[in-house]
PADO-829637 format. One record per residue (C-alpha): residue in one letter; x, y, z. Coordinates in nm, 4 decimals, always signed. Example, Ala and Ser with C-alpha at 12.3 -4.5 7.8 and 13.67 -1.06 7.14 Angstrom:
BEGIN
PT   res         xx         yy         zz
PT     A    +1.2300    -0.4500    +0.7800
PT     S    +1.3670    -0.1060    +0.7140
END
This chain:
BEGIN
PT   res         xx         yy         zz
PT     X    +0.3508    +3.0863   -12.7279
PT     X    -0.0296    +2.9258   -12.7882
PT     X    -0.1791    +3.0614   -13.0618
PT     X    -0.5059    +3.1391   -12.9973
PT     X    -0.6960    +3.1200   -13.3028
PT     X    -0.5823    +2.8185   -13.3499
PT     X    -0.7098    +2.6663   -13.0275
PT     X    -1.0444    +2.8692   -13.1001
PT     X    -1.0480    +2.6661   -13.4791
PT     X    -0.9770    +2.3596   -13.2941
PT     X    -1.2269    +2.3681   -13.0202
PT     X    -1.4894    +2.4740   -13.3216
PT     X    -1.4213    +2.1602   -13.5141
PT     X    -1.4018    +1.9791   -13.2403
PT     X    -1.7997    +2.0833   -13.0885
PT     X    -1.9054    +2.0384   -13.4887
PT     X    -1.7432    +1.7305   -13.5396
PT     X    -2.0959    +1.5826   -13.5210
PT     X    -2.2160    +1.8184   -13.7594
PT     X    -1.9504    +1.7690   -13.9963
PT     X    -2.0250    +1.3479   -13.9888
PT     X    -2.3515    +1.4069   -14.0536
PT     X    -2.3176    +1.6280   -14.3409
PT     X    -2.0426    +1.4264   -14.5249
PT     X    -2.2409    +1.1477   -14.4956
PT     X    -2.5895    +1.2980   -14.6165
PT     X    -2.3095    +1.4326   -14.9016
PT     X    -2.2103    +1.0893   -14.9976
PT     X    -2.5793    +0.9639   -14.9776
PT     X    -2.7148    +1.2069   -15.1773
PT     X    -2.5356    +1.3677   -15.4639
PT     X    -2.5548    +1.2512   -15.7935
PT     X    -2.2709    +1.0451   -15.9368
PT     X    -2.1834    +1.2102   -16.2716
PT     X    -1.9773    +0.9994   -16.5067
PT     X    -1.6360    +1.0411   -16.6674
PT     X    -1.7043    +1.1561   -17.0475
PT     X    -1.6686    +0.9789   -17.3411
PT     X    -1.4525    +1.0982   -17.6068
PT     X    -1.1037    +1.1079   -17.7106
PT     X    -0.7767    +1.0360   -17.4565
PT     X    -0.5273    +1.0825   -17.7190
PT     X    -0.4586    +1.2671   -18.0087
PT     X    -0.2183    +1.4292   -18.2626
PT     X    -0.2548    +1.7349   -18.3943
PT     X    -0.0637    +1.8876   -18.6941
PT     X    +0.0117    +2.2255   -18.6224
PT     X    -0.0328    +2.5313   -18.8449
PT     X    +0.2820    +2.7695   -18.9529
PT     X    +0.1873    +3.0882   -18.8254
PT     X    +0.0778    +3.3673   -19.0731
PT     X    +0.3546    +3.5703   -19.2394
PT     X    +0.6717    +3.3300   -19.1665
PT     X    +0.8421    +3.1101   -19.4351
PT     X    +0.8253    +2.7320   -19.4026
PT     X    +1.1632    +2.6567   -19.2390
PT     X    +1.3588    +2.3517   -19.1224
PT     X    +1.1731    +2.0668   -18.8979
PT     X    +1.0632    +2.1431   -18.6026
PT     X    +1.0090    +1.9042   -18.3447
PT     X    +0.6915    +1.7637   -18.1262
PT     X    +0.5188    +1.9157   -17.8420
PT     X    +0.4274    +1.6089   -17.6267
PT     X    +0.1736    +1.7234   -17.3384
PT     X    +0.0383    +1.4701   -17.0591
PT     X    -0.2507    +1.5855   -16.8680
PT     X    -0.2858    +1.3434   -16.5342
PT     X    -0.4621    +1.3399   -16.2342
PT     X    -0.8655    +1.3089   -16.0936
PT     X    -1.1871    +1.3338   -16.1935
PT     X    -1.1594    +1.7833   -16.3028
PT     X    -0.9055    +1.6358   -16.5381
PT     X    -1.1440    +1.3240   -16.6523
PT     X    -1.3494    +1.6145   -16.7501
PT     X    -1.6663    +1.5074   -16.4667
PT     X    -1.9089    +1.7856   -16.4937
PT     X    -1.8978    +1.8113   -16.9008
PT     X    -2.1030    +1.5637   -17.1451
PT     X    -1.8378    +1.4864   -17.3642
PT     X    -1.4059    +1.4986   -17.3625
PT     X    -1.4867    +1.7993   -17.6557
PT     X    -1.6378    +2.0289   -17.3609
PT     X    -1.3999    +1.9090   -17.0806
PT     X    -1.0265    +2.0474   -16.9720
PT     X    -0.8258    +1.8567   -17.2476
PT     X    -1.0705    +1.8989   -17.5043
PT     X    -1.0889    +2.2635   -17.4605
PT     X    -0.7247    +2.2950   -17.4185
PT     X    -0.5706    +2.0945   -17.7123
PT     X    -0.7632    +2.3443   -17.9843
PT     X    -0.6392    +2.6966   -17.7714
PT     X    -0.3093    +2.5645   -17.7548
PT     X    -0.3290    +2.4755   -18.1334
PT     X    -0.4000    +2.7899   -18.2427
PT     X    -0.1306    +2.9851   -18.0147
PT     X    +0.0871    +3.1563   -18.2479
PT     X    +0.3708    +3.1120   -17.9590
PT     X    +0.3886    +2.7210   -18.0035
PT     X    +0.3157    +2.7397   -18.3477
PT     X    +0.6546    +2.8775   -18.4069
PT     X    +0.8051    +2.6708   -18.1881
PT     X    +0.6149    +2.3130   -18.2632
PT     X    +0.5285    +2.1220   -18.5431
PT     X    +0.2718    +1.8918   -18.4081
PT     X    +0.1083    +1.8614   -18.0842
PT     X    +0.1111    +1.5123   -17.9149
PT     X    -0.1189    +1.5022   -17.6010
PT     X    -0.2783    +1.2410   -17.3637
PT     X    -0.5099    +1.1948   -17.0778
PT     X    -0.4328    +1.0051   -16.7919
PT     X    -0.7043    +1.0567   -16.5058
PT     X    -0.9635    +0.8974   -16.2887
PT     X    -1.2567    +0.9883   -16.0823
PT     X    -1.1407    +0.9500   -15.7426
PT     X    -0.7893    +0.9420   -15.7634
PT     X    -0.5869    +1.0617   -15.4185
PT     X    -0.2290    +1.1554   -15.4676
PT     X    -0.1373    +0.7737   -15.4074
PT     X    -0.3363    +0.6572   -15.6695
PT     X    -0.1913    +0.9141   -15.9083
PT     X    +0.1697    +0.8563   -15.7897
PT     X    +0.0833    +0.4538   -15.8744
PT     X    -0.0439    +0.5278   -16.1823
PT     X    +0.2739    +0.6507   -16.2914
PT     X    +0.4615    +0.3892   -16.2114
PT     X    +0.2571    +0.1300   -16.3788
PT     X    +0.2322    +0.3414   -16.7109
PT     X    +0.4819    +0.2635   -16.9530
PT     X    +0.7737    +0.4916   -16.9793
PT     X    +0.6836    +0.7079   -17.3181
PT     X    +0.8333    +0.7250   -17.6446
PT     X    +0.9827    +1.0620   -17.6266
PT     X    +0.9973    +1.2532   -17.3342
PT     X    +0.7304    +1.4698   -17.2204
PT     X    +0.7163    +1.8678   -17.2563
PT     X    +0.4477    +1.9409   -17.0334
PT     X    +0.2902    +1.7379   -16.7803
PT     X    -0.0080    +1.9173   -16.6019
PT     X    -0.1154    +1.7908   -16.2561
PT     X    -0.4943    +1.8062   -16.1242
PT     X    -0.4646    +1.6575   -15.8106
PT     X    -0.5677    +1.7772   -15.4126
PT     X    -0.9641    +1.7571   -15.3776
PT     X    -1.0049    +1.3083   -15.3128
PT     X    -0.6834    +1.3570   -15.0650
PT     X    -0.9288    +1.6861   -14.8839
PT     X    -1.2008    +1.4579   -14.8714
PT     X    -1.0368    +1.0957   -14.7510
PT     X    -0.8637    +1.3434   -14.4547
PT     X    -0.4828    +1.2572   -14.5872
PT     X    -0.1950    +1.4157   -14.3563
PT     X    -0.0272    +1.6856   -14.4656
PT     X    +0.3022    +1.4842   -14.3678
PT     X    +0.1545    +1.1749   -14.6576
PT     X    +0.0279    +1.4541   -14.8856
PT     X    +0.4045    +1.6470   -14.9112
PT     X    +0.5798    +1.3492   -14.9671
PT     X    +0.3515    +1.2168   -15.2151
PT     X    +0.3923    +1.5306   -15.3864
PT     X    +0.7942    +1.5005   -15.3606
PT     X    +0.7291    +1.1758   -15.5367
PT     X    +0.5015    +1.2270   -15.8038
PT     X    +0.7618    +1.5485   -15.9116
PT     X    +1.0943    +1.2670   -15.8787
PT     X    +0.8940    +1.0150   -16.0990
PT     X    +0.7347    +1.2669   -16.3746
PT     X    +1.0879    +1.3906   -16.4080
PT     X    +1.2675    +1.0407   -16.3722
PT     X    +1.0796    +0.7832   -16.5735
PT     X    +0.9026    +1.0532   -16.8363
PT     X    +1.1843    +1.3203   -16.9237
PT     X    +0.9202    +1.6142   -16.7874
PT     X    +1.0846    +1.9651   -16.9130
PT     X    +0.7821    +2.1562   -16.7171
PT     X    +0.5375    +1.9830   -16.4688
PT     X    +0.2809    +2.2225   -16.4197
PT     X    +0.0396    +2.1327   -16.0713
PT     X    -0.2676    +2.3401   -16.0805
PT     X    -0.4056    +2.4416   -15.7937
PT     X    -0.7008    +2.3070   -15.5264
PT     X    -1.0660    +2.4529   -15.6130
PT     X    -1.2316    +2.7151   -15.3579
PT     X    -1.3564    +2.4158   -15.1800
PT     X    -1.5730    +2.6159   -14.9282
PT     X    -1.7637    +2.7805   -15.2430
PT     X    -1.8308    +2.4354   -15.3956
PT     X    -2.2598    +2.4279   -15.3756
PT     X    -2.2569    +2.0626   -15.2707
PT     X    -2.1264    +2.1352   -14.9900
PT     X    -2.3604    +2.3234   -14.6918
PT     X    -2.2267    +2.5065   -14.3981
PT     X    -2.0840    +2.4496   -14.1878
PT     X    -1.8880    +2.1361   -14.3150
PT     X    -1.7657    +2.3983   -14.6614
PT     X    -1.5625    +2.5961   -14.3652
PT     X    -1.3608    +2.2765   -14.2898
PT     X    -1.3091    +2.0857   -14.6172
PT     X    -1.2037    +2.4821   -14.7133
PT     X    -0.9490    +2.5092   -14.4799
PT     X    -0.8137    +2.1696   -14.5250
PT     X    -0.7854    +2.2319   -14.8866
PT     X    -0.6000    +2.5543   -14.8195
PT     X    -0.3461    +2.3673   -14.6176
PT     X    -0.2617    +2.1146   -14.8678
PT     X    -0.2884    +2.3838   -15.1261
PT     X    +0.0120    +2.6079   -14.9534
PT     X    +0.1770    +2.2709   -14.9320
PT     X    +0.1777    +2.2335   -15.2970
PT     X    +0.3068    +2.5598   -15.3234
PT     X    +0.6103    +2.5395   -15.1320
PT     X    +0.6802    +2.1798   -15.2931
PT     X    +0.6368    +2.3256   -15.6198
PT     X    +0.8797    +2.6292   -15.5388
PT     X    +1.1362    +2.4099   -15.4076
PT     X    +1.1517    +2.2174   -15.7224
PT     X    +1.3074    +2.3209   -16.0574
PT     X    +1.0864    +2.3015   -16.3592
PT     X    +0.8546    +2.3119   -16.1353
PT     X    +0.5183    +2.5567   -16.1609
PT     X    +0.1757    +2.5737   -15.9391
PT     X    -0.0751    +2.7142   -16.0985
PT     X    -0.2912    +2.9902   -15.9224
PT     X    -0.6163    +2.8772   -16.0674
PT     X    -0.7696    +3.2465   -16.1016
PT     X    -1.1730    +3.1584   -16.0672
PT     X    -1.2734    +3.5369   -15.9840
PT     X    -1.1407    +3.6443   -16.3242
PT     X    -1.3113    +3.3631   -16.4372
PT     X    -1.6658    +3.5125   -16.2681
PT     X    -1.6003    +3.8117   -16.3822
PT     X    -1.5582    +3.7448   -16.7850
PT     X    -1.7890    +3.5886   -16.7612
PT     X    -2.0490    +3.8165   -16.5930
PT     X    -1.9288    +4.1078   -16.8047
PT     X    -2.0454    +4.3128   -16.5502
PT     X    -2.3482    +4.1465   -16.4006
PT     X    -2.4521    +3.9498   -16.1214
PT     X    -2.4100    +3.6026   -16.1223
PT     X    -2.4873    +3.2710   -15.9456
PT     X    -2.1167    +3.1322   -15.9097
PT     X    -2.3031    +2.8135   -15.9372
PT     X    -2.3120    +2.8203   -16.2635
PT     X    -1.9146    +2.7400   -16.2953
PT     X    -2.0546    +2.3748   -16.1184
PT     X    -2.2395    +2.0880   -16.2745
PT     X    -2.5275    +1.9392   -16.1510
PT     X    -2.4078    +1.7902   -15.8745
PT     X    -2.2871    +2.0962   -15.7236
PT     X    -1.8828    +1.9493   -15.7214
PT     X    -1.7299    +1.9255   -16.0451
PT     X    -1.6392    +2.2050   -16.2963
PT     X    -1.9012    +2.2901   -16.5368
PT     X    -1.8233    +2.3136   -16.8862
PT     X    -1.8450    +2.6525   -16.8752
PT     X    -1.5706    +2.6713   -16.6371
PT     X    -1.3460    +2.4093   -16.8094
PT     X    -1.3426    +2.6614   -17.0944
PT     X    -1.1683    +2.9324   -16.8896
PT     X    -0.9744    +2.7183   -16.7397
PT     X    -0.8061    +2.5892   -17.0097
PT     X    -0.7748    +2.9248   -17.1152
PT     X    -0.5469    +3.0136   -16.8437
PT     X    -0.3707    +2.6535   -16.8324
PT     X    -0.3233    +2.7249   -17.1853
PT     X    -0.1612    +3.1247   -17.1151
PT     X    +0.0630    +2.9145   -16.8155
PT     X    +0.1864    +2.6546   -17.0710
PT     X    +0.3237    +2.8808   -17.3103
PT     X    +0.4917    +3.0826   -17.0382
PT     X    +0.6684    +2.8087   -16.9154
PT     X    +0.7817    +2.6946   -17.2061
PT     X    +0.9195    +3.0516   -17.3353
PT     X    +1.0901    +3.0216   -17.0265
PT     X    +1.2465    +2.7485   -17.0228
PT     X    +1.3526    +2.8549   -17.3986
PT     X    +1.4513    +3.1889   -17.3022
END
């Protein structure tokens, strides 16, 4: 049976496939080019015993790998401090959860602007296998493989591979993939071209999702940006594009801090569970 929306979406796209060039390519021409951040990539942080509980035996490291594209190079902030890891590493830090579970947190960035699933599947295969296996790795990956048009077919089984090698070559207990943005809502990008790149996103997004579900140890990350609008309008009105930098794309620093806030609420509930 033809479905007939999906001829209807078709036959759009195809009669604003014009449209669409144009406006990618006015896109490309004309929005700024914000850098990646400077700051710290790597850290270790001694971790405090929570309040009210004797000093006991040893406990061991927390070792947390952050990988993927330019929302986890922090793009869109002024400095690593104001970006995802920078604003995760201090919540996480101060959890009371992996306090009592962790001695010390050991955490690193590994992320570029521009990086497709490929890239990020090569990158971990050229990185050297780590000391001590990893806890947590958190994936930011989906928007550069929207935008360069990637199958779904290429995008699934890079996917399969990125979870075979994270769990192969680094030990991963948990590898956490967070999901694609609300493309469609990004302010860079004008109608009707925010339609498209939104849908494609979506696709590769439910993708993820089943990947992710038929994996153990395994967790996508609902990304949850209307509670995120609406802490932060405490009941008002606001311009969503305010969560976006300048250049109407990346995360602002604003929005990096509730982000991590809810990467940071994910983390520990994987781990409990795991534990548990």
């Amino acid at each position: 049976m033809i479905n007939s929306n999906k001829v209807t979406s078709v036959a759009r796209d195809v009669l604003l496939a014009p449209v669409y060039l144009y406006q990618g390519r006015k896109i490309k021409r004309d929005t700024v080019r914000l850098p990646e951040p400077n700051g710290e990539r790597h850290g270790h942080v001694s971790l405090p015993e929570p309040s009210g509980t004797a000093k006991n035996k040893r406990k061991p490291t927390l070792n947390l790998m952050i990988v993927g594209d330019s929302a986890a190079a922090g793009v869109g902030s002024q400095t690593q401090q104001e970006a995802l890891a920078g604003k995760l590493i201090p919540i996480l830090a101060q959890q009371s959860d992996i306090c009592t579970q962790f001695d010390e947190l050991l955490w690193s960035l590994q992320a570029t602007t521009g990086h497709t699933s490929f890239d990020i599947l090569r990158r971990l295969y050229v990185l050297p296998p780590p000391s001590h296996p990893v806890d947590v790795m958190v994936l930011s990956v989906g928007v550069n493989d929207t935008t360069s048009n990637v199958s779904v077919h290429k995008w699934q089984q890079q996917i399969k591979d990125i979870i075979a090698i994270a769990q192969r070559k680094f030990g991963v207990r948990e590898l956490i993939f967070l999901s694609l943005p609300p493309m469609a809502q990004m302010p860079a990008i004008p109608a009707p071209l925010n339609n498209f790149v939104g849908a494609k996103a979506s696709i590769l997004d439910k993708v993820l999702q089943q990947e992710c579900a038929a994996n153990d140890s395994v967790t996508y990350m609902a990304t949850d940006f209307p509670r995120m609008i609406e802490e932060h309008a405490n009941g008002e009105p606001i311009d969503i594009a305010v969560m976006f930098a300048s250049d109407g794309f990346h995360p602002s620093s604003l929005m990096y801090g509730y982000w991590a806030q809810q990467l940071a609420e994910r983390i520990i509930q994987v781990l409990d569970a795991s534990r548990s």
